[in-house]
mmCIF file of the N, C-alpha and C atoms, coordinates in Angstrom:
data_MODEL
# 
_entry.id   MODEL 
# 
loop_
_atom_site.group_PDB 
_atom_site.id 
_atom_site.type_symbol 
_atom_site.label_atom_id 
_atom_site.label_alt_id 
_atom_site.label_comp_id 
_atom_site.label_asym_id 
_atom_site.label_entity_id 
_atom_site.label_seq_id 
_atom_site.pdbx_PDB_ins_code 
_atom_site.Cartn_x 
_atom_site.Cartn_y 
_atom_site.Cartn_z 
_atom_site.occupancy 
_atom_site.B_iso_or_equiv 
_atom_site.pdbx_formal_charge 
_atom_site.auth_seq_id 
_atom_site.auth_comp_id 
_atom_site.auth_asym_id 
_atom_site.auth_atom_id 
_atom_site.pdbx_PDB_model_num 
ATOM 1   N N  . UNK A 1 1  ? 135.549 125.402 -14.381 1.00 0.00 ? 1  UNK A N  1 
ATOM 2   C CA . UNK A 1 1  ? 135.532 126.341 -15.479 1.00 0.00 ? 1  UNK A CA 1 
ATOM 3   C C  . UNK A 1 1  ? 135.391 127.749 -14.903 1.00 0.00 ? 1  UNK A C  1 
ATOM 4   N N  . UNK A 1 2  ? 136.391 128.530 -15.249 1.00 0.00 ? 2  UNK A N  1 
ATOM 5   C CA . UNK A 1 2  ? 135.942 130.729 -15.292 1.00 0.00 ? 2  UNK A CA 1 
ATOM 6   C C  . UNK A 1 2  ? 135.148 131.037 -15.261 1.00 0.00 ? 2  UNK A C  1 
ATOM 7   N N  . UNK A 1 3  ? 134.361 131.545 -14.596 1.00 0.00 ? 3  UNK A N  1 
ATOM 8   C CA . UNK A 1 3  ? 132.928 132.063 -14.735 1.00 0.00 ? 3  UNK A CA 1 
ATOM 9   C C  . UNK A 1 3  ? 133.189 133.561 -14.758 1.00 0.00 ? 3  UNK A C  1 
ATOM 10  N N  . UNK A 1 4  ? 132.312 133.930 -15.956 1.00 0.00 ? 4  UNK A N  1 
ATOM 11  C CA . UNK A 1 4  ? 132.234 135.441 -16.419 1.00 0.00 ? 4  UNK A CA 1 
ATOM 12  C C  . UNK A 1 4  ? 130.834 136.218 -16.362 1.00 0.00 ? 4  UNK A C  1 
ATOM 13  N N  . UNK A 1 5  ? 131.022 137.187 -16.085 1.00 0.00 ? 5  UNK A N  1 
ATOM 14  C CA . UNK A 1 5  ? 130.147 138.352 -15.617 1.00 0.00 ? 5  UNK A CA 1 
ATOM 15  C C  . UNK A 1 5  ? 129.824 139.467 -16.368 1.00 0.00 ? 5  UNK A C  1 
ATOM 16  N N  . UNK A 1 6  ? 128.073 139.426 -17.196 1.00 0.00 ? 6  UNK A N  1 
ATOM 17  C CA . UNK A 1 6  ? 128.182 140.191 -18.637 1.00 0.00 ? 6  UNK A CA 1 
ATOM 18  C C  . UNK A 1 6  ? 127.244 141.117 -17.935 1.00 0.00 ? 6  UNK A C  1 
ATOM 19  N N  . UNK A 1 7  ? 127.106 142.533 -18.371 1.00 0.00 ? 7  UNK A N  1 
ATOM 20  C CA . UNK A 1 7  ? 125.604 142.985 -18.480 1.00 0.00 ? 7  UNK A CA 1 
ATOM 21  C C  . UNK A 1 7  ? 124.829 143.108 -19.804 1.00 0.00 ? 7  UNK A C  1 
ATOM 22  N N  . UNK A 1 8  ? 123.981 142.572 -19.696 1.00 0.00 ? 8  UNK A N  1 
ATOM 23  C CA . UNK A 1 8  ? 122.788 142.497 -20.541 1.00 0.00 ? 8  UNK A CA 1 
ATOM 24  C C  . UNK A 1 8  ? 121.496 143.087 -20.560 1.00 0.00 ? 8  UNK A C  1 
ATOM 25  N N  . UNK A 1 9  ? 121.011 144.057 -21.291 1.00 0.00 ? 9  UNK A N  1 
ATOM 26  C CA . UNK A 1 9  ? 119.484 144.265 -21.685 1.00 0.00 ? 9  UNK A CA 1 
ATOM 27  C C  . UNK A 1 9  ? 118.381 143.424 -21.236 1.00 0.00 ? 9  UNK A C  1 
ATOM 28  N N  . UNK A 1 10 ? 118.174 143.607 -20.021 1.00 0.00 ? 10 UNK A N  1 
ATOM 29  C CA . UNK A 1 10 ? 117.034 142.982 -19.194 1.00 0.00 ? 10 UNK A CA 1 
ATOM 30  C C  . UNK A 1 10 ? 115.844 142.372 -20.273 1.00 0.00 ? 10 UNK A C  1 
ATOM 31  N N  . UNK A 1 11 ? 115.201 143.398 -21.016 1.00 0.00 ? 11 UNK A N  1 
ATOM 32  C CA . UNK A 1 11 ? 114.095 143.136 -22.014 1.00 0.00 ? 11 UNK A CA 1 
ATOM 33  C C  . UNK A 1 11 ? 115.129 141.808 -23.211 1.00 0.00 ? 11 UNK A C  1 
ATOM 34  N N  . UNK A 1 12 ? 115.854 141.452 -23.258 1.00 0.00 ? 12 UNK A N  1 
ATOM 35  C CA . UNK A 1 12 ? 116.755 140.886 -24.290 1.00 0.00 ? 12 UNK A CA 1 
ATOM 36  C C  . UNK A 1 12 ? 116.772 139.175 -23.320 1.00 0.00 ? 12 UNK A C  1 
ATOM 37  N N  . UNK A 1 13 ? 117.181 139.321 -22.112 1.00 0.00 ? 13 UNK A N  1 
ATOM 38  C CA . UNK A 1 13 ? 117.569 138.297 -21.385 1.00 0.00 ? 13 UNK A CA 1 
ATOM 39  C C  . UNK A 1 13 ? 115.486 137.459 -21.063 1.00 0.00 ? 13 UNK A C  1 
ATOM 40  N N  . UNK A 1 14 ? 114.815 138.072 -20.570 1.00 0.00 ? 14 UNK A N  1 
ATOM 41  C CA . UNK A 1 14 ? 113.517 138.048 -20.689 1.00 0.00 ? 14 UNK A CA 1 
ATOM 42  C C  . UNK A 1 14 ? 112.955 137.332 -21.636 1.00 0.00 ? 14 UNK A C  1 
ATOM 43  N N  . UNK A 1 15 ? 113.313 138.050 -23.091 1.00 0.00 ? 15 UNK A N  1 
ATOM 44  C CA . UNK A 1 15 ? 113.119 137.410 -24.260 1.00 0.00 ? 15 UNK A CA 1 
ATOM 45  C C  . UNK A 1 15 ? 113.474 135.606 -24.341 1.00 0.00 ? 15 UNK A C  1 
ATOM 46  N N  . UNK A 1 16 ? 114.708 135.848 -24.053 1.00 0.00 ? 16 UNK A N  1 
ATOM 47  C CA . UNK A 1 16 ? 115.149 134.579 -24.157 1.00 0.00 ? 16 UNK A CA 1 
ATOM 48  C C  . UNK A 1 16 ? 114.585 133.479 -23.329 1.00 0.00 ? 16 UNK A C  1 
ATOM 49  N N  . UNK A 1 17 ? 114.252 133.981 -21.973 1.00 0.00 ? 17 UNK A N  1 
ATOM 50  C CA . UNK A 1 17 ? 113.814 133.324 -21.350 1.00 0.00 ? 17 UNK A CA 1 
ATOM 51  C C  . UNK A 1 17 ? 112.286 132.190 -21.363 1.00 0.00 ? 17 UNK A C  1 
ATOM 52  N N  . UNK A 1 18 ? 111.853 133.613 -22.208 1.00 0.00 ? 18 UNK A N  1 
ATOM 53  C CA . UNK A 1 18 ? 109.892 133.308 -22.593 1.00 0.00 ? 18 UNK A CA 1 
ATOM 54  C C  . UNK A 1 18 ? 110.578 132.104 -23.665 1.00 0.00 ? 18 UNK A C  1 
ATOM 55  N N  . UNK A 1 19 ? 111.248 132.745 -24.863 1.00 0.00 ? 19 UNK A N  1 
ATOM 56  C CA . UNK A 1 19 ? 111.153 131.883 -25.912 1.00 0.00 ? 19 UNK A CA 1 
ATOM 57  C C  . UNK A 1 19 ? 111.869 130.257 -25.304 1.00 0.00 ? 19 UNK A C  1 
ATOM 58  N N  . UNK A 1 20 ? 112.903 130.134 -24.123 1.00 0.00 ? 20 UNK A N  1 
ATOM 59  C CA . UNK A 1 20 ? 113.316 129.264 -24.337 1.00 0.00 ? 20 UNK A CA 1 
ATOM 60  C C  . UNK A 1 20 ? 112.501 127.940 -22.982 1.00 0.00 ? 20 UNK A C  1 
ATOM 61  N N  . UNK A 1 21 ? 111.883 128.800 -22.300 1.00 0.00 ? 21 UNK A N  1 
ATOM 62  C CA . UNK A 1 21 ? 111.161 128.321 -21.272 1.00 0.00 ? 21 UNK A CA 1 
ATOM 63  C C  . UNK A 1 21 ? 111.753 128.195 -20.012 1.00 0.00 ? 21 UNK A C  1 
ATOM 64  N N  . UNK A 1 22 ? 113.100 129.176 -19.983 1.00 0.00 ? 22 UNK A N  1 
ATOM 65  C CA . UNK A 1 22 ? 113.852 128.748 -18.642 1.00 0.00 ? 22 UNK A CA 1 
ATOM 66  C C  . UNK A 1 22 ? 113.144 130.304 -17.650 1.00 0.00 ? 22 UNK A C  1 
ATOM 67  N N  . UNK A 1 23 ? 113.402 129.160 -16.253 1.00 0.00 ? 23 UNK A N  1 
ATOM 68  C CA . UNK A 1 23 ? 113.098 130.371 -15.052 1.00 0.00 ? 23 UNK A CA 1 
ATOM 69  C C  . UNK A 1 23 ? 114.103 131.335 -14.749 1.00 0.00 ? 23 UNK A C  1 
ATOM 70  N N  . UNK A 1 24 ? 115.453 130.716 -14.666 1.00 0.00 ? 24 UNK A N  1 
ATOM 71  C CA . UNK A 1 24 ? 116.966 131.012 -14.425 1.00 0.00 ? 24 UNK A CA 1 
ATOM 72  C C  . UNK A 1 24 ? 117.178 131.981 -15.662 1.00 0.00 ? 24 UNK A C  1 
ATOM 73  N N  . UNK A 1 25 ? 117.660 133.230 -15.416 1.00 0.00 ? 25 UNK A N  1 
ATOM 74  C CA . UNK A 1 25 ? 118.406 133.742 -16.613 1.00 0.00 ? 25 UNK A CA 1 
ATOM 75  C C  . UNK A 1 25 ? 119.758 133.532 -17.140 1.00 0.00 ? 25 UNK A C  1 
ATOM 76  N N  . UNK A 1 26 ? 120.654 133.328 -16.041 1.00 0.00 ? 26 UNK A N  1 
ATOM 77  C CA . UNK A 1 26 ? 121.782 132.615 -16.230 1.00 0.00 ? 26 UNK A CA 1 
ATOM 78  C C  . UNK A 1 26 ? 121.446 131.481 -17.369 1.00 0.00 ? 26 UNK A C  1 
ATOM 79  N N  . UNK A 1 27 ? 120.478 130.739 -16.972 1.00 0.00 ? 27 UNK A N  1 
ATOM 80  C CA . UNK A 1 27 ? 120.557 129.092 -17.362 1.00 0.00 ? 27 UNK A CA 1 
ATOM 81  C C  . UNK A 1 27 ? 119.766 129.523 -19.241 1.00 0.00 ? 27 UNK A C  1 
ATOM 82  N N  . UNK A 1 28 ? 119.337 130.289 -19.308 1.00 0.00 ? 28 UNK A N  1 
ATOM 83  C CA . UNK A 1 28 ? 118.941 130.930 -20.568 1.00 0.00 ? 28 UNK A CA 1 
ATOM 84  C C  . UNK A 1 28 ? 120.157 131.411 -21.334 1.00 0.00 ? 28 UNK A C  1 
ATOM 85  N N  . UNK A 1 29 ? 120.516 132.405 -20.579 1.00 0.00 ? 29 UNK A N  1 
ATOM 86  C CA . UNK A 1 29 ? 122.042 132.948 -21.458 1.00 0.00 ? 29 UNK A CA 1 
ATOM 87  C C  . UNK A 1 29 ? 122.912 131.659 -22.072 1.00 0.00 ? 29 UNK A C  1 
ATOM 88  N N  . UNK A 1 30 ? 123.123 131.009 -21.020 1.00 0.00 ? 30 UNK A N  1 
ATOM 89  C CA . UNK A 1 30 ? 123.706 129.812 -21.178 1.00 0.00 ? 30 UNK A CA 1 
ATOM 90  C C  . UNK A 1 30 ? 123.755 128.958 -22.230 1.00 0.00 ? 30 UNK A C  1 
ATOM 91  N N  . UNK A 1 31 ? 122.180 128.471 -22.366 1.00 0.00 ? 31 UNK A N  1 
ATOM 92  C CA . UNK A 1 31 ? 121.761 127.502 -23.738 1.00 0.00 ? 31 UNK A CA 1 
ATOM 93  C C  . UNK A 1 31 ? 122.010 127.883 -24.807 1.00 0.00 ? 31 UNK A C  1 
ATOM 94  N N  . UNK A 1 32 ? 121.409 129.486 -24.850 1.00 0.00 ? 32 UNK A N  1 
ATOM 95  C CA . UNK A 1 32 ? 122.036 130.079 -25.866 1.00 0.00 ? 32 UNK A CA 1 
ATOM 96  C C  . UNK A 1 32 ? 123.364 130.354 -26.625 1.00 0.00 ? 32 UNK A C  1 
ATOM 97  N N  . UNK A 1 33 ? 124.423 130.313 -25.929 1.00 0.00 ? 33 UNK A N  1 
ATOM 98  C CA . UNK A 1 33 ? 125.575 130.551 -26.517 1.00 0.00 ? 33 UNK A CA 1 
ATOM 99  C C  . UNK A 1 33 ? 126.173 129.625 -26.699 1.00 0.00 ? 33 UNK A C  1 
ATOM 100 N N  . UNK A 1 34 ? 125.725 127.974 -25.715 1.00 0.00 ? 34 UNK A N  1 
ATOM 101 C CA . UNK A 1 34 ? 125.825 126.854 -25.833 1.00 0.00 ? 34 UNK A CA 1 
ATOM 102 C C  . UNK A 1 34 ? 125.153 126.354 -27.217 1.00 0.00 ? 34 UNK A C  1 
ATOM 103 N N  . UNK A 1 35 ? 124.088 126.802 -27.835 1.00 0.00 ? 35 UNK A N  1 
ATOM 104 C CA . UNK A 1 35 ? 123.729 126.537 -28.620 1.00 0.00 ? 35 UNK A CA 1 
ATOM 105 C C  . UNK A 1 35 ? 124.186 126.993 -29.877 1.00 0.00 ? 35 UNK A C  1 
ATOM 106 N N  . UNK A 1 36 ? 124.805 128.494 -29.940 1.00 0.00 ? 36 UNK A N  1 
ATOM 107 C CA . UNK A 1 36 ? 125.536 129.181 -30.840 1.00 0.00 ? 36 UNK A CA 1 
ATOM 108 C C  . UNK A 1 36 ? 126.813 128.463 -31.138 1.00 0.00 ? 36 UNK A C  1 
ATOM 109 N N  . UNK A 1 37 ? 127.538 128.397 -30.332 1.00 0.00 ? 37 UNK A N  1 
ATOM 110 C CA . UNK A 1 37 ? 128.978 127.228 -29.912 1.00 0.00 ? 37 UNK A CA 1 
ATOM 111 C C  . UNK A 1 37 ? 128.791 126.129 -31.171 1.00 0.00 ? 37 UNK A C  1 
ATOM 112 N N  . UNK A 1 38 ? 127.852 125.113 -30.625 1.00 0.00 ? 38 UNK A N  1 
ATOM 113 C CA . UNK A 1 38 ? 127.193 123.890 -31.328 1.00 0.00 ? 38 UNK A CA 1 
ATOM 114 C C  . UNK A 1 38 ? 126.991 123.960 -32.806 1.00 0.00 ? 38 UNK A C  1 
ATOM 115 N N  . UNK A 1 39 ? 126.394 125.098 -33.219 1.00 0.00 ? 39 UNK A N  1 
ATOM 116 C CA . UNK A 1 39 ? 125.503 125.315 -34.372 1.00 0.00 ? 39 UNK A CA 1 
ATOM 117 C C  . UNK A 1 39 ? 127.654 125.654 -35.067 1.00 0.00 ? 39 UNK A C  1 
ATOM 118 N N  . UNK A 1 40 ? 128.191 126.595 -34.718 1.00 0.00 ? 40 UNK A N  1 
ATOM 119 C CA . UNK A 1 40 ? 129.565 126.350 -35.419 1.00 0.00 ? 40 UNK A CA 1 
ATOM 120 C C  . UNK A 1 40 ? 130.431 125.699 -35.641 1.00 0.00 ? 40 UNK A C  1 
ATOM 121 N N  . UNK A 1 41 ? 130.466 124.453 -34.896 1.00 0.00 ? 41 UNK A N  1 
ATOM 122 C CA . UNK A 1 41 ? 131.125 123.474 -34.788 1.00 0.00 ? 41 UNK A CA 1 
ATOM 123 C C  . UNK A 1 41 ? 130.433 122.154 -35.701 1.00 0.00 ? 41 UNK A C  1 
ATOM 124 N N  . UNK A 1 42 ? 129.021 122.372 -35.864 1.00 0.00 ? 42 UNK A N  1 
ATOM 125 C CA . UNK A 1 42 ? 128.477 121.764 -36.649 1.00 0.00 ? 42 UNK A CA 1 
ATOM 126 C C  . UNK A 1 42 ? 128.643 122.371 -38.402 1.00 0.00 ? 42 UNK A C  1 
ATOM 127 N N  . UNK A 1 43 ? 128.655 123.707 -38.862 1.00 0.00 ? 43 UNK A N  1 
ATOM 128 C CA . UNK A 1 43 ? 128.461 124.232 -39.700 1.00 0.00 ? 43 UNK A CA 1 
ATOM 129 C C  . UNK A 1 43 ? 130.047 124.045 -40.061 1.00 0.00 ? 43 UNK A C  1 
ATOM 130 N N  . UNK A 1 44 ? 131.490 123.953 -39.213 1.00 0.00 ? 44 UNK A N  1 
ATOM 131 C CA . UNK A 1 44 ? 132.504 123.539 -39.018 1.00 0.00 ? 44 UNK A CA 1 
ATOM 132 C C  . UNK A 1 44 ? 132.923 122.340 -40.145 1.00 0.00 ? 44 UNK A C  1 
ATOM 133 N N  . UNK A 1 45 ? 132.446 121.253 -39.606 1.00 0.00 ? 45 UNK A N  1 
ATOM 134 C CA . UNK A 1 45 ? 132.354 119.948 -39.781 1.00 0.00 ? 45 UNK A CA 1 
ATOM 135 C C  . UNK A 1 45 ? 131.767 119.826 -41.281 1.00 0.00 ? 45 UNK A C  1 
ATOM 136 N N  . UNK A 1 46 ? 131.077 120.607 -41.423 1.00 0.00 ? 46 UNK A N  1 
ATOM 137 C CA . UNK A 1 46 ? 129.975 120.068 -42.765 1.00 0.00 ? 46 UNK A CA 1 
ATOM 138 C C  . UNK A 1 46 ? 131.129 121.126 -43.818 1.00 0.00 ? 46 UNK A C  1 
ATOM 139 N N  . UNK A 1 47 ? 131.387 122.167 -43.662 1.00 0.00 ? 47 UNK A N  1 
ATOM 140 C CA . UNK A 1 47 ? 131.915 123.304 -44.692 1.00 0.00 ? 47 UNK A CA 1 
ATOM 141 C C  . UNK A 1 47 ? 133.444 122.567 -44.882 1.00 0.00 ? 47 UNK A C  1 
ATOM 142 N N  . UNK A 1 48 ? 134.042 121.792 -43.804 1.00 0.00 ? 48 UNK A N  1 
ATOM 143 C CA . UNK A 1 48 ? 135.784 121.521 -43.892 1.00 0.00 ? 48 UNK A CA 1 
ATOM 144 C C  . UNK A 1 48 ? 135.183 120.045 -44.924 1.00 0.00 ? 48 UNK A C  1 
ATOM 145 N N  . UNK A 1 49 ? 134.311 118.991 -44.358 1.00 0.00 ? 49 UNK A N  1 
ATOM 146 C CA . UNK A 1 49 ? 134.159 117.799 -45.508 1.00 0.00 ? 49 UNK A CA 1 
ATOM 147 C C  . UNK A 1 49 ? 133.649 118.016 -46.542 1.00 0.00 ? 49 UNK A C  1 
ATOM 148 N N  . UNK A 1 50 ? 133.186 119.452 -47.099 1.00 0.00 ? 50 UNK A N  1 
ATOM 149 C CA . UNK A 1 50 ? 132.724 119.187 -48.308 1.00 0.00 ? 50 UNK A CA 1 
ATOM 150 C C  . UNK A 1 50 ? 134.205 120.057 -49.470 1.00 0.00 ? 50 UNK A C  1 
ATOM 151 N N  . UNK A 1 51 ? 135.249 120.627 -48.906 1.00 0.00 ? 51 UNK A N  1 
ATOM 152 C CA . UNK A 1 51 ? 135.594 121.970 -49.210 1.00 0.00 ? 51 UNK A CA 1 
ATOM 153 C C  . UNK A 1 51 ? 137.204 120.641 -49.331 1.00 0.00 ? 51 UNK A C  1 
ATOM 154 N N  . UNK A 1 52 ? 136.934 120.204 -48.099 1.00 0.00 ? 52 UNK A N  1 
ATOM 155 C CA . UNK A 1 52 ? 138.745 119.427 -47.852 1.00 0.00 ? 52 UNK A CA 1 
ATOM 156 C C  . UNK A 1 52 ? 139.299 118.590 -49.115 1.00 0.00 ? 52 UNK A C  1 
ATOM 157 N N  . UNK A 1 53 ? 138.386 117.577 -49.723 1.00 0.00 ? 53 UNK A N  1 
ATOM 158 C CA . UNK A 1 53 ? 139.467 117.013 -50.910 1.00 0.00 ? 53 UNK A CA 1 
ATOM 159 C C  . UNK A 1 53 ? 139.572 118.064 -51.966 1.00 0.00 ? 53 UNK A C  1 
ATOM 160 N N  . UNK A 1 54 ? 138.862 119.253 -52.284 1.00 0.00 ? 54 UNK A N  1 
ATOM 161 C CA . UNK A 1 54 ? 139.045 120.280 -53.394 1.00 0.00 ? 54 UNK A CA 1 
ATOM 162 C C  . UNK A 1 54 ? 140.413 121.221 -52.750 1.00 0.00 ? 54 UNK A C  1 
ATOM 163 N N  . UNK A 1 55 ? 140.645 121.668 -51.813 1.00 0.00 ? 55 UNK A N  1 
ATOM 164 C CA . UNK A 1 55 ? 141.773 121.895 -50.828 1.00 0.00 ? 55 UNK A CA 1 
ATOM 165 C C  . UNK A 1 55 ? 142.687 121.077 -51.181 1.00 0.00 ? 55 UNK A C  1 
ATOM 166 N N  . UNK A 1 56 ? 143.246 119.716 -50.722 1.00 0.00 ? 56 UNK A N  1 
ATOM 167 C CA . UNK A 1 56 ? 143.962 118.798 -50.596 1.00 0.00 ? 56 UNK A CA 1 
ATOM 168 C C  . UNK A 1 56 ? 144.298 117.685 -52.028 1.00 0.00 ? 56 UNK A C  1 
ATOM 169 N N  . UNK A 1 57 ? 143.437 117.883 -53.320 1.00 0.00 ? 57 UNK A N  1 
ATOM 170 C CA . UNK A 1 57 ? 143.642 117.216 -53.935 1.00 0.00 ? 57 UNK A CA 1 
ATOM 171 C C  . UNK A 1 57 ? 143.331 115.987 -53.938 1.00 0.00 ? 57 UNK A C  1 
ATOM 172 N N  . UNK A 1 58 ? 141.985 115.737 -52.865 1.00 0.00 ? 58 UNK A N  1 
ATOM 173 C CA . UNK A 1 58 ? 141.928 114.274 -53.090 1.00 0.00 ? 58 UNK A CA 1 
ATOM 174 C C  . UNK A 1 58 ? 140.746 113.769 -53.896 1.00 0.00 ? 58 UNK A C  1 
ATOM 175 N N  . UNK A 1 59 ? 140.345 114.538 -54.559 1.00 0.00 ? 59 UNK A N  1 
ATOM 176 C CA . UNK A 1 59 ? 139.164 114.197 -55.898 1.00 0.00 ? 59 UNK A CA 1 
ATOM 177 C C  . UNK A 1 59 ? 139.687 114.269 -57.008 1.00 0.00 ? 59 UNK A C  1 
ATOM 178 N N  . UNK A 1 60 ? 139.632 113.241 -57.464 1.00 0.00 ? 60 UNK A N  1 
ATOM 179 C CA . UNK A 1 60 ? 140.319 113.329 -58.924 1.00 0.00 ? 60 UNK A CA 1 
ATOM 180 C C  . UNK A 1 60 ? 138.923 113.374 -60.019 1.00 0.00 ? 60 UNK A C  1 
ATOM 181 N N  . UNK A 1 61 ? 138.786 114.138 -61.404 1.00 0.00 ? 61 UNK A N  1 
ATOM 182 C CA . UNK A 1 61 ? 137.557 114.343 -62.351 1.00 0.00 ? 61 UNK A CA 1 
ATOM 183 C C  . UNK A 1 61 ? 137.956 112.679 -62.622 1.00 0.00 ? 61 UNK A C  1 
ATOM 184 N N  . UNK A 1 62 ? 136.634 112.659 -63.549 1.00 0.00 ? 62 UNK A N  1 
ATOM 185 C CA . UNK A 1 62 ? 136.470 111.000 -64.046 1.00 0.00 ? 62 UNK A CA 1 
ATOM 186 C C  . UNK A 1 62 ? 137.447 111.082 -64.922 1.00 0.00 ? 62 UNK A C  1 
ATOM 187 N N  . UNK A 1 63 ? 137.911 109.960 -65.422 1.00 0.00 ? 63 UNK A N  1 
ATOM 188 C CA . UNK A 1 63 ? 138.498 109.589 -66.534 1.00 0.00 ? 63 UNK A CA 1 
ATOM 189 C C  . UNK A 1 63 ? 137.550 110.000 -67.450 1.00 0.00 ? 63 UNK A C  1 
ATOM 190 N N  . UNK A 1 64 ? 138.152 110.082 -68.547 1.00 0.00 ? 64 UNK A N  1 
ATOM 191 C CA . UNK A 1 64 ? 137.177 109.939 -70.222 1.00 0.00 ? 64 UNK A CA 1 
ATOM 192 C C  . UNK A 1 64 ? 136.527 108.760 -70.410 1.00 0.00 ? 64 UNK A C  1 
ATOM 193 N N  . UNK A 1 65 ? 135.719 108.426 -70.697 1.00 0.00 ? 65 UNK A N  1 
ATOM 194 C CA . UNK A 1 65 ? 135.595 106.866 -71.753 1.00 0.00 ? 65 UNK A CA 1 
ATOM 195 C C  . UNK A 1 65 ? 136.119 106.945 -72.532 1.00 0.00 ? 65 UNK A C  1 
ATOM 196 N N  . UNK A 1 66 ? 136.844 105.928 -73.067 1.00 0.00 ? 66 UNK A N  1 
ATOM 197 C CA . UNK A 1 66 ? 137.927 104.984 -73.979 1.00 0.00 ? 66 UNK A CA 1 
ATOM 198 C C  . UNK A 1 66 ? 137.162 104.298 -75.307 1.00 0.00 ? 66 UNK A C  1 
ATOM 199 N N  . UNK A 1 67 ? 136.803 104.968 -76.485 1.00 0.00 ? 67 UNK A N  1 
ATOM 200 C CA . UNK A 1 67 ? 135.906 104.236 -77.492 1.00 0.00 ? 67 UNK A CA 1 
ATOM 201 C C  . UNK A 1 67 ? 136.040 104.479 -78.244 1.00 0.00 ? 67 UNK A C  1 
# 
């Protein structure tokens, strides 16, 4: 995989570090955006199955009762 080269706000990278418990700042940045990634692909998944048969037509309303 590309490896890319950011600068970042020392006090910002730090942060992350305390809150996430890593020694590595790399390995902090990391989880994080790994975790950002995740959290959309999850929010993905949930927004396309609830949204897709109203999209696509595949919910039909109830019938009436017949009486």
């Amino acid at each position: 995989m590309a490896k890319v080269n950011i600068a970042l706000d020392a006090e910002l990278v730090v942060e992350v570090m305390v809150l996430g418990g890593f020694g590595n700042p790399q390995d902090a940045v990391e989880a994080v955006v790994r975790d950002y990634v995740a959290r959309g692909h999850r929010t993905e998944s949930r927004a396309t199955s609830r949204d897709e048969p109203h999209r696509t037509g595949g919910l039909l309303p109830p019938a009436p009762e017949q009486g």
